[in-house]
DOGU-640471 format. One record per residue (C-alpha): residue in one letter; x, y, z. Coordinates in steps of 0.25 Angstrom, whole numbers, plus 5000, padded with zeros to 4 digits. Each point is the difference from the previous one (the first is absolute). Last residue first. Layout:
// residues N
AXYZ/...
// end
This chain:
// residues 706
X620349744984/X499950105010/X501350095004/X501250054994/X500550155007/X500450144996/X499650085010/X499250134995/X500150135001/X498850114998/X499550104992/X499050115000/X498750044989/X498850085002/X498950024989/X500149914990/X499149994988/X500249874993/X499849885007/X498750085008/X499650075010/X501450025005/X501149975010/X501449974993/X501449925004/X501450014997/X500949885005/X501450035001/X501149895003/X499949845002/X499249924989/X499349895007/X500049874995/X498849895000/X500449874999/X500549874991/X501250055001/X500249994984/X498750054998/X500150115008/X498750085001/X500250155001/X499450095012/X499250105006/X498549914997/X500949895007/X500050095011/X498650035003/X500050145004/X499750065013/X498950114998/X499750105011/X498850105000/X499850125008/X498650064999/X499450134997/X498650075002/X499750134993/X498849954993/X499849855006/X500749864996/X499949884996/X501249914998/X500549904988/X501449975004/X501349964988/X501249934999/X501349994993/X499450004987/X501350004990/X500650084988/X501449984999/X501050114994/X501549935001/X500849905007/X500150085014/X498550025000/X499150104996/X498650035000/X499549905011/X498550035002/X498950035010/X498750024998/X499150095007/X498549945000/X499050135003/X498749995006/X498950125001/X499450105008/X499850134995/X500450134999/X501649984996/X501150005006/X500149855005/X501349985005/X500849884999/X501450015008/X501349914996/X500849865004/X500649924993/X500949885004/X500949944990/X500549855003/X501249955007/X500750125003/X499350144995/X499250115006/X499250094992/X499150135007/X498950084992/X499550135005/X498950014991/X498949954992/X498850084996/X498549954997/X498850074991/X498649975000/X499149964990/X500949874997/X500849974989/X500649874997/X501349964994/X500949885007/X500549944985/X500050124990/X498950064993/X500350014985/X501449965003/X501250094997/X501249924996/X501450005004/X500349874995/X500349945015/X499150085006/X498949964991/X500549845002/X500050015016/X498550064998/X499549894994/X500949875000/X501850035000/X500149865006/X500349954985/X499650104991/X500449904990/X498749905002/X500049924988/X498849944996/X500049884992/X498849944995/X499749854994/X498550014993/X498849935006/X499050104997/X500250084989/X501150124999/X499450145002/X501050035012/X500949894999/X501350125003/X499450135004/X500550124994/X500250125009/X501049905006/X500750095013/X499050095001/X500050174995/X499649964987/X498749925007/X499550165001/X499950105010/X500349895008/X499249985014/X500949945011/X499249905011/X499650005011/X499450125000/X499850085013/X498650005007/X499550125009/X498650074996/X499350045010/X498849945003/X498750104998/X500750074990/X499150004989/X500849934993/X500449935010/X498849955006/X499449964985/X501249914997/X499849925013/X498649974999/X500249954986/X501249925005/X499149935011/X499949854992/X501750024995/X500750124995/X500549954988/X500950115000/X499350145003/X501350094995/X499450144997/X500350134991/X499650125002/X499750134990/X500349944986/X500650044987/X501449985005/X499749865003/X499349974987/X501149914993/X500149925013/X500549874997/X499549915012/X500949925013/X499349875004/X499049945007/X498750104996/X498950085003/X500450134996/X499250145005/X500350114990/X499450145006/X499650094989/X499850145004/X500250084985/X498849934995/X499849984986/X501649974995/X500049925014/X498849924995/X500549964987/X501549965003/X499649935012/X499149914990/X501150004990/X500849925010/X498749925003/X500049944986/X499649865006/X501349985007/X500950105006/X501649994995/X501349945008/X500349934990/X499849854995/X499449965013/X500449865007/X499349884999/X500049885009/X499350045011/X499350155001/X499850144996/X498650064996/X500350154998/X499150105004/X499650155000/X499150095008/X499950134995/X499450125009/X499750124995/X499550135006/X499350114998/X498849914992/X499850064986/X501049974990/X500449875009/X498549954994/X500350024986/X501449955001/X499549875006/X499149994987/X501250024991/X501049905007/X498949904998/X499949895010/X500450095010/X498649945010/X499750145003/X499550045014/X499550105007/X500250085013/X499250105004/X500650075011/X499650035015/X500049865005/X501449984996/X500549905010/X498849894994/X499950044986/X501649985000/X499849855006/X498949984991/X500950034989/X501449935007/X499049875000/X500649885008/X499349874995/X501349934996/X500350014983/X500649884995/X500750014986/X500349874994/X500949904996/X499749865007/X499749924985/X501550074998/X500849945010/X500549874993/X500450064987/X499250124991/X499250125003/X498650025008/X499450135003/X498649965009/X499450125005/X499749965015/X498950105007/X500050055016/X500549895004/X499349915011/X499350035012/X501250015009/X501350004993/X500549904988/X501450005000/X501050004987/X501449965004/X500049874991/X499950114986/X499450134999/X500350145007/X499050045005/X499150124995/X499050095007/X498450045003/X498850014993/X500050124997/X501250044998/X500149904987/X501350084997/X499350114993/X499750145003/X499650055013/X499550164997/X499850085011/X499050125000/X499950115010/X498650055008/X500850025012/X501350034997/X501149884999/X501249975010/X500749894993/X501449995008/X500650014991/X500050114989/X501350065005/X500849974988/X500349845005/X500849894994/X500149865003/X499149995012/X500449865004/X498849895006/X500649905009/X499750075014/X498549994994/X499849894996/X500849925011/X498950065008/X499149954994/X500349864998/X500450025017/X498550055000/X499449894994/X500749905008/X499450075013/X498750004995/X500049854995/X500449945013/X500849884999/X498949865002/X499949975016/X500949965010/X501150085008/X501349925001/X500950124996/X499250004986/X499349904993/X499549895008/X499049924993/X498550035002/X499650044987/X500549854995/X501250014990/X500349845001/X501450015006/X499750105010/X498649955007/X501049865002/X501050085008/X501450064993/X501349955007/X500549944989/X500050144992/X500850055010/X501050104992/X501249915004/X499349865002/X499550024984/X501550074996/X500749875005/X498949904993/X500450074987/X501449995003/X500249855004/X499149964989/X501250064989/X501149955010/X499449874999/X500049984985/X501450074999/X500549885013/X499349884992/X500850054986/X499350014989/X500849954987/X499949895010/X499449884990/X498750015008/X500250155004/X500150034984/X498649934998/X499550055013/X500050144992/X499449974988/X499049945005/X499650125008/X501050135001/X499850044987/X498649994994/X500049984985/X499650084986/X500950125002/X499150115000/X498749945005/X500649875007/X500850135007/X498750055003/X499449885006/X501050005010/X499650135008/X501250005007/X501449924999/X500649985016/X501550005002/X500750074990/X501550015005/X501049974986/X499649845002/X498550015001/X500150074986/X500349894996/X498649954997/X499950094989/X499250124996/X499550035013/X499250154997/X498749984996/X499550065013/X501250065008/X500949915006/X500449995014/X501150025008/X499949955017/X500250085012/X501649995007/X500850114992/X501350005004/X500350124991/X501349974993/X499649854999/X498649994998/X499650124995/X501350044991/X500549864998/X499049904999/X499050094993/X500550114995/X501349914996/X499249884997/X499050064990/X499049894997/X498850085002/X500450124997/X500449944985/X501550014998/X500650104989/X500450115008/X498850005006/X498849924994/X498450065002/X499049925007/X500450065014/X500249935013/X499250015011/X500750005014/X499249935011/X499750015017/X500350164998/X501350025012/X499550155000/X501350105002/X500949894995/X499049974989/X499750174996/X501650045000/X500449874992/X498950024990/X500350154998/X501449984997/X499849894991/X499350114991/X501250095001/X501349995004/X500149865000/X499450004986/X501250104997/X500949905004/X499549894992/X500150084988/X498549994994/X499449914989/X498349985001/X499949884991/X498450004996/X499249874996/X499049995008/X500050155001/X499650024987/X499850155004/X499750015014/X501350085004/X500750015013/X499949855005/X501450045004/X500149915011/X499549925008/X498550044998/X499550005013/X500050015015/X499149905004/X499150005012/X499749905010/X498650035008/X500250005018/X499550145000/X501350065002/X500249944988/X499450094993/X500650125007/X501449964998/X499649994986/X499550144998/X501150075008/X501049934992/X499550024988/X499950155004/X501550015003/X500549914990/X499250104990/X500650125005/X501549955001/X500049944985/X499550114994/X499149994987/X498749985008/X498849935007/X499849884990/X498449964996/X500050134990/X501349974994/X499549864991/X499850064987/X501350045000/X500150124991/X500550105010/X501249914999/X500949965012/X499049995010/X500549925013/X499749855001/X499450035017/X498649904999/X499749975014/X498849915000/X499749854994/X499449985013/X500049875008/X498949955010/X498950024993/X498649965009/X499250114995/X500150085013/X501349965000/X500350074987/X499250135005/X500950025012/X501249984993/X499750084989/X499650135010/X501149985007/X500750014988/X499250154998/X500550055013/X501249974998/X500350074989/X499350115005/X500850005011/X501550004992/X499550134992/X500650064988/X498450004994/X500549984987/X500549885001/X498549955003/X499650084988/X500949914993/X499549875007/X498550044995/X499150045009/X499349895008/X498849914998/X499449975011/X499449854998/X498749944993/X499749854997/X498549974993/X500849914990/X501549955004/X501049994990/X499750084988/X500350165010/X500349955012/X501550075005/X500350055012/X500350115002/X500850094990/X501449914999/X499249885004/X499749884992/X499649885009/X500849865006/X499449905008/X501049935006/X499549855008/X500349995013/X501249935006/X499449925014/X500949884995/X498749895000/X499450124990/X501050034991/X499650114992/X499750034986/X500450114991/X498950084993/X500550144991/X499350094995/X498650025007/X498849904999/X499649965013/X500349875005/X498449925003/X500349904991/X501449965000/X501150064990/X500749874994/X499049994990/X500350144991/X498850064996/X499950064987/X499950134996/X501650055001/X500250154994/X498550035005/X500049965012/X500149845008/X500949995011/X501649984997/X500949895005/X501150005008/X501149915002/X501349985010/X499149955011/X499549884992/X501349974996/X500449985016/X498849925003/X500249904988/X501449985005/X499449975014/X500350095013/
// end
C-alpha cells in the first residue's frame, strides 16, 4: 500500500444532516449519506467503510430522505428483557438491515453503564451491571456480525454523563474501573471479537478517551490482546497524537473541524510522519487493524448487489431479497414487550372492565403513538414518525433536540382489546380537565413522558410539562389510576402511593403501543426486570448534586466517580439503603417459588435451585443470582441470571455458573484477576434486595486473567 492509501483508511467523514449541511467532496456521488464514509482500495480488493448510527436500528433520521428502518425499543428496555436471544435477535436485525442499505460497519453496542439516573444518555445503554450488559452486548454484536457488518462496542469508557461532555474528566480508581465498567467491555469483546472499539468523548483520569494510552494501549491492547481497530467518536480527536496513545482511525472529521477548528488525522498527521514523530510501524499498525477486522467479520467478501444497497443483495445466510419487515417488526415487538416492568400492582392489572365501563387515557400523546429517546440513535420506522416536536437547546446537539413520536397508538391499541368499553381520551394538557374526565370514567390511565437524549442530562428525576401534578389530579378523582411511564430513566414518584399500578414502557420502539396494551390488559404477560435501581430520591445516589450541571456549553467538568465499582445496586447494599424499586424488580400476574438450592465451590460458584410457578397462570420469571458475602467483607455481585417460561404448577431446575472475574478482586500490582480463598455466601431472589434462599460455598484462591 501507498502512504496516501494507508491515511485514506484511517479517516472518516460524515454525510450531510442537520449538525453537518454541507457535502463533504471526498464522499463519491452515488455514497449514501450515513455517519461516516471511508474509502476503499479498489486495485487491493479493500472496500470502502460505510459506517451508520445504530444503537436502536439503524439510524436515518437528517441523512437520507424517504429512508425507513425498524426502530427498536430503547437499549434500556432491551436490559430489561434479561434475555441473551432477544438481544440477538434484534442485532441480527441491524446487520441485516445495514447490508440491505450497503453499511458495512455499525456504530452498535453501546455497554457504559448508568451511574446516574440523570444521564441523559441511559436509555441507548442496557444496564447498571456490568455482567448483564456484557451479556446482552455481546449477544447483539455477535449477531451482527454474523451477518458479515462490523459493529462497534462503544464508548470507551465512562461516557456516563452528557453534561459537557466534550469537556468532561471522569476520575475513578483504576481498580475499581476494572471492577466495574471495564469489566463489562472485557467480558462482551472477548465474548464477541466487535471489528472496532469507540472511544468516548469525555477524559479519564485526566487524559482524553481518545488519547488515553493506558485504556487504550495498555488495558485493550495490552492486557486484553485486543486485534480490531479504536476509533474515535465524532468530534472527538483533538490532537494528532492521539495516534501515538492507540487511536487508529478519527471519525466523522468534520466534527472535530466543528469543535476544535481542524481535522486530525489528515495534514496534520503526515506532517509528524514526515519528520517521524509518526513512526512507519504505528501508521501501519493503525491500517493493519481496520483491514484485520474487515477480512475477520467479511465485509470483503460482500458482492457488488451488497455494497450498493440494491433490494437484491444477500442479506441473511445467503438468501436474497430485502429483510422482511413482518418478521422485524415482530422482534421490535416482542423486545416491547419482554422489556416492559410492572412497577407495582394492587390487583388492578390485568384490566378486565365491565361491559359498558369507561377508560380514561390521559396524556402522553397516546394517541398518536410513543417517545424515543433523542439524539444519533433516533430511527425513523416505516411510514415515517408519527409527529417531531422540535425541543432544541444549546451546543452541537441542540438543532437535533426533539421529541419523536413512532406511529404506535397505545389508545387505538386499548380501543382495539377492549371492544366492550368506551375508552376516551384527554390530551393532559390541563391537569383540571383530565380530572374532569378521570371523575367519571372507572378507570384511569395516565401516560407520562420524558424526552431523554444526547448531550444533556436531566436536572432531577421530575416529570416534564407539569405531569407530576397531572398524576396527582387524576388519582385524587379516580381512586384506579394506573401510571403508564414512557421514559429512559428512573422518575420521582411523589404520587406512588396515591396510585393503583404503576408501569415501566421505556421507549418502547415502533410496536411499543401494541405491547403496552397487551399487558395491561393481560394479553402478554408481564415479565421484565429493571435494569436499573430506582432512588426514592437522588439523596440516596452517590452525587445527589451533579457537578457542570447548569454550567454553559464548553465549560471544563470534573466528575468524580467515588462509588468506584460499587454502581446501582452494589452502591445500595454497600450503604444499606432501600431503593424505591430495586435492580431486578418486576411483578408479574402470576406467582413463582425458588427452592432447593445447591452451591458447590472450587474455581468459580456453581448454583443451582428449582423455579416453580405457583400461581394460576403462565408467565416468565428471571431468578437472579448474587454473591453476598465474601471473605473480605459484604460484596454485592450478579453472579448470573436465566429468563424462563413456565406453566401453573410447572417447575424447572436451573444451574448458573458464575463468571469468575465477576467473584473476584483485580490486582493492580499482579496485573490479574485474584481470587479470595474461603467462604463465599450467595443469594437467589427476584431481585438485588429481596432474597429468598441463601447457601455458601468455598473457593480456591488462585491469580488468573490479566
Amino acid at each position: 500500500m501507498t502512504d496516501d492509501e494507508r491515511f485514506s483508511l484511517i479517516v472518516s467523514v460524515m454525510g450531510v444532516n442537520t449538525v453537518n449541511p454541507v457535502r463533504d467532496p471526498r464522499i463519491p456521488e452515488g455514497v449514501p449519506m450515513s455517519a461516516g464514509y471511508t474509502p476503499g482500495i479498489p486495485r487491493l480488493g479493500v472496500p470502502s467503510l460505510l459506517m451508520s448510527d445504530a444503537s436502536l436500528g439503524v439510524t436515518n433520521p437528517g441523512y437520507r430522505r424517504g429512508d425507513t428502518a425498524t426502530a427498536l425499543p430503547s437499549g434500556i428496555a432491551l436490559g430489561a428483557t434479561f434475555d441473551p436471544a432477544m438481544a440477538a435477535a434484534s442485532g441480527a436485525l441491524v446487520g441485516r438491515e445495514a447490508r440491505s442499505r450497503g453499511f458495512n460497519v455499525q456504530l452498535a453496542g453501546g455497554v457504559n453503564l448508568a451511574r446516574d439516573p440523570r444521564n441523559g444518555r441511559n436509555f441507548e445503554y442496557l444496564s447498571e451491571d456490568p455482567l448483564l450488559t456484557a451479556t446482552l452486548a455481546a449477544e447483539s454484536i455477535r449477531a451482527i456480525q454474523g451477518e458479515g457488518v462490523i459493529s462497534t462496542i462503544k464508548h470507551y469508557s465512562l461516557n456516563c454523563n452528557e453534561t459537557n461532555r466534550h469537556w468532561l474528566d471522569a476520575i475513578i480508581d483504576p481498580v475499581a474501573h476494572r471492577e466495574s465498567d471495564l469489566l463489562a467491555f472485557e467480558i462482551a469483546i472477548e465474548r464477541a471479537q466487535p471489528g472496532s472499539v469507540m472511544t468516548g468523548y469525555n477524559k479519564v483520569n485526566g487524559e482524553y478517551a481518545g488519547g488515553n494510552r493506558i485504556l487504550i494501549e495498555d488495558v485493550l491492547k495490552g492486557a486484553w490482546r485486543y486485534p480490531g481497530w479504536v476509533m474515535s467518536d465524532w468530534g472527538a480527536t483533538l490532537d494528532w497524537e492521539f495516534a501515538n496513545a492507540g487511536l487508529d482511525q478519527e471519525s466523522g472529521a468534520q466534527m472535530d473541524v466543528l469543535m476544535w477548528k481542524s481535522e486530525a488525522f489528515t495534514d496534520k498527521l503526515r506532517a509528524a510522519h514526515a519528520d517521524g514523530r509518526l513512526t512507519p510501524e504505528r501508521l501501519s499498525e493503525m491500517v493493519r487493524r481496520i483491514l484485520r477486522s474487515m477480512f475477520a467479520v467479511g465485509v470483503d467478501a460482500w458482492d457488488e448487489a451488497d455494497r450498493t444497497g440494491t433490494a437484491d443483495a444477500a442479506v441473511h445466510s445467503g438468501a436474497a431479497g430485502a429483510p422482511d419487515a413482518a418478521e422485524h417488526d415482530a422482534i421490535a415487538l416482542e423486545t416491547a414487550r419482554r422489556g416492559i416492568v410492572v412497577l407495582a400492582n394492587d390487583g388492578i392489572l390485568p384490566l378486565a372492565t365491565e361491559p359498558g365501563a369507561l377508560v380514561a387515557v390521559i396524556g402522553g400523546y397516546a394517541q398518536l403513538g410513543v417517545p424515543a429517546g433523542t439524539g444519533s440513535s433516533a430511527v425513523t420506522p416505516a411510514g415515517g414518525f408519527a409527529a417531531v416536536v422540535p425541543i432544541g437547546g444549546a451546543g452541537v446537539m441542540g438543532p437535533s433536540r426533539n421529541l419523536y413520536l413512532h406511529p404506535s397508538s397505545p389508545l387505538t391499541e386499548l380501543k382495539r382489546l377492549l371492544p366492550e368499553a368506551s375508552v376516551d381520551f384527554d390530551p393532559g394538557m390541563n391537569a383540571a380537565e383530565a380530572a374532569l374526565l378521570a371523575a367519571r370514567a372507572d378507570v384511569a390511565i395516565v401516560f407520562a413522558i420524558r424526552p431523554e437524549g444526547e448531550s444533556y442530562d436531566l436536572a432531577d428525576l421530575s416529570l416534564p410539562w407539569g405531569q407530576g401534578e397531572l398524576i396527582e389530579r387524576v388519582a385524587a378523582a379516580n381512586a384506579n389510576t394506573i401510571v403508564v411511564l414512557e421514559t429512559g430513566n428512573a422518575v420521582d414518584m411523589p404520587w406512588r402511593d396515591r396510585v393503583r399500578a404503576i408501569v415501566e414502557a421505556w421507549y418502547p420502539g415502533q410496536a411499543g403501543g401494541r405491547a403496552i396494551a397487551e399487558v395491561l390488559t393481560g394479553a402478554v404477560e408481564p415479565s421484565g426486570r429493571l435494569p436499573i435501581t430506582f432512588p426514592a430520591s437522588l439523596d440516596q445516589t452517590p452525587r445527589p448534586e451533579l457537578p457542570g450541571l447548569g454550567t454553559p456549553w464548553g465549560t471544563p467538568t470534573t466528575i468524580r466517580y467515588d462509588e468506584g465499582a460499587e454502581v446501582g445496586h452494589r452502591w445500595f447494599a454497600k450503604t444499606g439503603q432501600r431503593a424505591l424499586f430495586p435492580f431486578g424488580h418486576g411483578l408479574s400476574y402470576t406467582s413463582f417459588d425458588y427452592e432447593d438450592l445447591e452451591v458447590d465451590g472450587g474455581t468459580t460458584i456453581t448454583a443451582s435451585f428449582t423455579v416453580v410457578n405457583t400461581g394460576g397462570r403462565p408467565g416468565a420469571d428471571v431468578p437472579q443470582v448474587y454473591l453476598t458475602d465474601a471473605p473480605d467483607g459484604p460484596r454485592l455481585r450478579l453472579l448470573g441470571f436465566e429468563r424462563l417460561h413456565l406453566e401453573p404448577g410447572e417447575s424447572r431446575r436451573v444451574t448458573i455458573v458464575a463468571e469468575p472475574r465477576v467473584l473476584a478482586r483485580y490486582d493492580a500490582d499482579a496485573g490479574a484477576w485474584r481470587m479470595l480463598g474461603g467462604r463465599h455466601e450467595v443469594a437467589v431472589g427476584q431481585n438485588a434486595e429481596d432474597h429468598v434462599l441463601s447457601a455458601a460455598a468455598e473457593l480456591d484462591g488462585r491469580t488468573f486473567g490479566a
